[in-house]
Backbone as CSV, one residue per row, in Angstrom:
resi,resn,N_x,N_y,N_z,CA_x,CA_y,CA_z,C_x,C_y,C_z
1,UNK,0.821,-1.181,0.000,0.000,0.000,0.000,0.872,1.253,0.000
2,UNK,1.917,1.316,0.919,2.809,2.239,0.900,3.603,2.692,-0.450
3,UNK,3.679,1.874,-0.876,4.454,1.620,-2.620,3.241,2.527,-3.647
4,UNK,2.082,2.069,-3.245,1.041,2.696,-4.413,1.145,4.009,-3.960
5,UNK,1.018,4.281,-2.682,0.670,5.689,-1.965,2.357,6.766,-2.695
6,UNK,3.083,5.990,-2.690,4.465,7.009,-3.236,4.334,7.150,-4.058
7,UNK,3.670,6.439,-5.186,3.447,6.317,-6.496,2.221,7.791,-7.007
8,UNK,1.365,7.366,-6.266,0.632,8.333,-6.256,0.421,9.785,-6.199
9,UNK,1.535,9.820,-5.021,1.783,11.228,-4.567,1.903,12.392,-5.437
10,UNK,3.345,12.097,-6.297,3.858,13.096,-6.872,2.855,13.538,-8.072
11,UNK,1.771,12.784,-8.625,0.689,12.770,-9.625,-0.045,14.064,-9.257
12,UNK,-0.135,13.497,-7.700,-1.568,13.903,-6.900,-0.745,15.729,-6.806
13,UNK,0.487,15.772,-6.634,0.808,16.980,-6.443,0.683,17.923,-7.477
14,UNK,1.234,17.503,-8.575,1.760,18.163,-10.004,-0.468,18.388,-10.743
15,UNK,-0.899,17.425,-10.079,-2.452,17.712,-10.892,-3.905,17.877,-10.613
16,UNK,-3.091,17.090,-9.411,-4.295,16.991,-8.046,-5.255,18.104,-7.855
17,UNK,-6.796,18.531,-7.385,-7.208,19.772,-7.138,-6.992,19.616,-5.783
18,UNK,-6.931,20.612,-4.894,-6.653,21.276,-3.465,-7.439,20.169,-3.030
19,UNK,-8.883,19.950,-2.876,-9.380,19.055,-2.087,-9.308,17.149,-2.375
20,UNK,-8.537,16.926,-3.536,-8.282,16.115,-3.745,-6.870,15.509,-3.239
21,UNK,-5.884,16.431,-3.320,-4.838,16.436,-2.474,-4.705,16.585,-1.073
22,UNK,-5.500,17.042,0.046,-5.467,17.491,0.889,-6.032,15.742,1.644
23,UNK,-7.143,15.255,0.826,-7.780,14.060,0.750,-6.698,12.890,0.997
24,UNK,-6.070,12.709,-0.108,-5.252,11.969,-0.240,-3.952,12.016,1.141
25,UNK,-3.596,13.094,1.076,-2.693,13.462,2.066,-3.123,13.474,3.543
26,UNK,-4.209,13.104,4.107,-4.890,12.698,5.331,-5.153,11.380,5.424
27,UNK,-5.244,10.615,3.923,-5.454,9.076,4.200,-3.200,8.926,4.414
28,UNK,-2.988,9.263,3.710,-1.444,9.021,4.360,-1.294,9.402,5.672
29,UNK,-1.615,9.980,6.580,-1.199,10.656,7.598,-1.764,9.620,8.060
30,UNK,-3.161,9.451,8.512,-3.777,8.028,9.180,-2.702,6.800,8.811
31,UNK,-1.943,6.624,7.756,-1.743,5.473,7.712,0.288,5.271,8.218
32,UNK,0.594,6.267,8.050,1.616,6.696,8.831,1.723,6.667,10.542
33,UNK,0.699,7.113,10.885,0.473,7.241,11.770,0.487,5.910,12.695
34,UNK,-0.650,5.189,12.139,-0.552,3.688,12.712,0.874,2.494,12.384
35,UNK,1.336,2.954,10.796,2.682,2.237,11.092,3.320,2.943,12.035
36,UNK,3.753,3.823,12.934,4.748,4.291,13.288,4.138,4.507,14.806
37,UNK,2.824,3.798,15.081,2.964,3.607,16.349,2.375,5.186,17.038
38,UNK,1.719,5.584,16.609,1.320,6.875,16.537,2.432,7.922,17.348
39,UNK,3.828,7.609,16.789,5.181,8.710,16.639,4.821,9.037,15.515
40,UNK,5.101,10.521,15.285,4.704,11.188,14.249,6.367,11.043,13.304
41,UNK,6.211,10.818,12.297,8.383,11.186,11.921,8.044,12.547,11.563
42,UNK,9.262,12.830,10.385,9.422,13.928,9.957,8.648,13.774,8.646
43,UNK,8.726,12.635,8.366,7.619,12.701,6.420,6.828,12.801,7.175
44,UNK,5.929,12.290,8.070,4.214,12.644,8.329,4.154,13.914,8.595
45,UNK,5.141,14.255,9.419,4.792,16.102,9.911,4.865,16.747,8.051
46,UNK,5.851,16.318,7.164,5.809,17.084,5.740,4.202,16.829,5.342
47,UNK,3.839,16.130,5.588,2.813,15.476,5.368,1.395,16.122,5.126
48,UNK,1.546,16.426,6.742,0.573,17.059,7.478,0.523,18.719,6.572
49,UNK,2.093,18.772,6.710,1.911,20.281,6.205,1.463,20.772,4.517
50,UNK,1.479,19.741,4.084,0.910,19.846,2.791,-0.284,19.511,2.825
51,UNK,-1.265,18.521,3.750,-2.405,18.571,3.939,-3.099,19.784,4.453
52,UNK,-2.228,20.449,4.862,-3.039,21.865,5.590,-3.014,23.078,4.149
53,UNK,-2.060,22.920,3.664,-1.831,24.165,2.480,-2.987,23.791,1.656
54,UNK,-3.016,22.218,1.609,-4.493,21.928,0.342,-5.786,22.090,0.867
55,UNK,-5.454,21.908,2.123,-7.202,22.062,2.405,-7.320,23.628,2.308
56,UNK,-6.534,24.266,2.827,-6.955,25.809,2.886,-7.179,26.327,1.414
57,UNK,-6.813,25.652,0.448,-7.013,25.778,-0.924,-7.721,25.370,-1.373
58,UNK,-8.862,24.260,-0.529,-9.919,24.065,-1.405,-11.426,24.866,-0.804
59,UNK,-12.186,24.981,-1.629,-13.548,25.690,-1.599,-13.866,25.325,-0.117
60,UNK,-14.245,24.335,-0.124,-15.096,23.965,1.175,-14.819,24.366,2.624
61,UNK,-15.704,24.356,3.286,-15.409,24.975,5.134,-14.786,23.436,5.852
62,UNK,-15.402,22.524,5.513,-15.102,20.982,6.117,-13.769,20.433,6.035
63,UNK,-13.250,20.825,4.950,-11.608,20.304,5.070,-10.731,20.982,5.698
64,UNK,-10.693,22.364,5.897,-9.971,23.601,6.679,-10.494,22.968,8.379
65,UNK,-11.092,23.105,8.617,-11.972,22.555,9.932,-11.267,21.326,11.012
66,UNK,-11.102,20.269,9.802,-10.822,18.848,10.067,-9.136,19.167,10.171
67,UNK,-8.805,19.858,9.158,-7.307,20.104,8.809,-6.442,20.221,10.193
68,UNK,-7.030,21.223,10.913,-6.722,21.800,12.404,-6.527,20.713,13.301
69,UNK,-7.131,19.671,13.477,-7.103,18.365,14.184,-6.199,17.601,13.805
70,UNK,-6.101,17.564,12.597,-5.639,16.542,12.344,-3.921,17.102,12.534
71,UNK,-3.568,18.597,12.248,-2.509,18.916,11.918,-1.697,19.127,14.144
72,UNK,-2.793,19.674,14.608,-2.439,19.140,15.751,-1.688,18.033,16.683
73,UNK,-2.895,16.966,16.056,-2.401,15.754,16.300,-1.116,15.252,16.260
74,UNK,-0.759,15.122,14.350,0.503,14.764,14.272,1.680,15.865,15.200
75,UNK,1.458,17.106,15.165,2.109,17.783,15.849,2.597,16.977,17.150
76,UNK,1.616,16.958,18.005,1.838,16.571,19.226,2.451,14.935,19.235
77,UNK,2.156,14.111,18.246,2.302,12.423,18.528,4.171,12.889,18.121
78,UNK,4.475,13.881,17.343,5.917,14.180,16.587,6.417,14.822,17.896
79,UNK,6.294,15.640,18.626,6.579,15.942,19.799,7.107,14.806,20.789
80,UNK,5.808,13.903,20.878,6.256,13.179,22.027,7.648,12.037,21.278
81,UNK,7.884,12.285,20.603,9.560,11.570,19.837,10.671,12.769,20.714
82,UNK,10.752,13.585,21.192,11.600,14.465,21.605,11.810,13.924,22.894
């Protein structure tokens, strides 16, 4: 899964719309998340931070909203690695 998800990425970046990317880039974070034991690394925090730039780029109020939680989260699970 990880293999498709890299594969994917750079597509999703170069063509992706904001809420399609932002999408994509939250199912990685969930799935990062659980491999790694919910320690955040440094790709999930990149992660995160490109999930936040897309959601704020897309139309909708619901992805900006969710974005905040979620970008928290990894924050803090990347923290407790210190």
């Amino acid at each position: 899964m990880k293999d498709l998800v890299e594969g994917v990425c750079p597509v999703m970046l170069a063509h992706g719309t904001p809420l399609r990317r932002a999408r994509l880039f939250n199912s990685t974070i969930q799935m990062q998340l659980h491999s790694e034991s919910h320690q955040a690394s440094e790709e999930t925090v990149a992660h995160a931070r490109v999930y936040a730039q897309s959601a704020l780029e897309s139309e909708g109020d619901a992805e900006p909203a969710s974005t905040r939680c979620v970008v928290s989260m990894v924050r803090r699970f990347h923290d407790a690695l210190g």
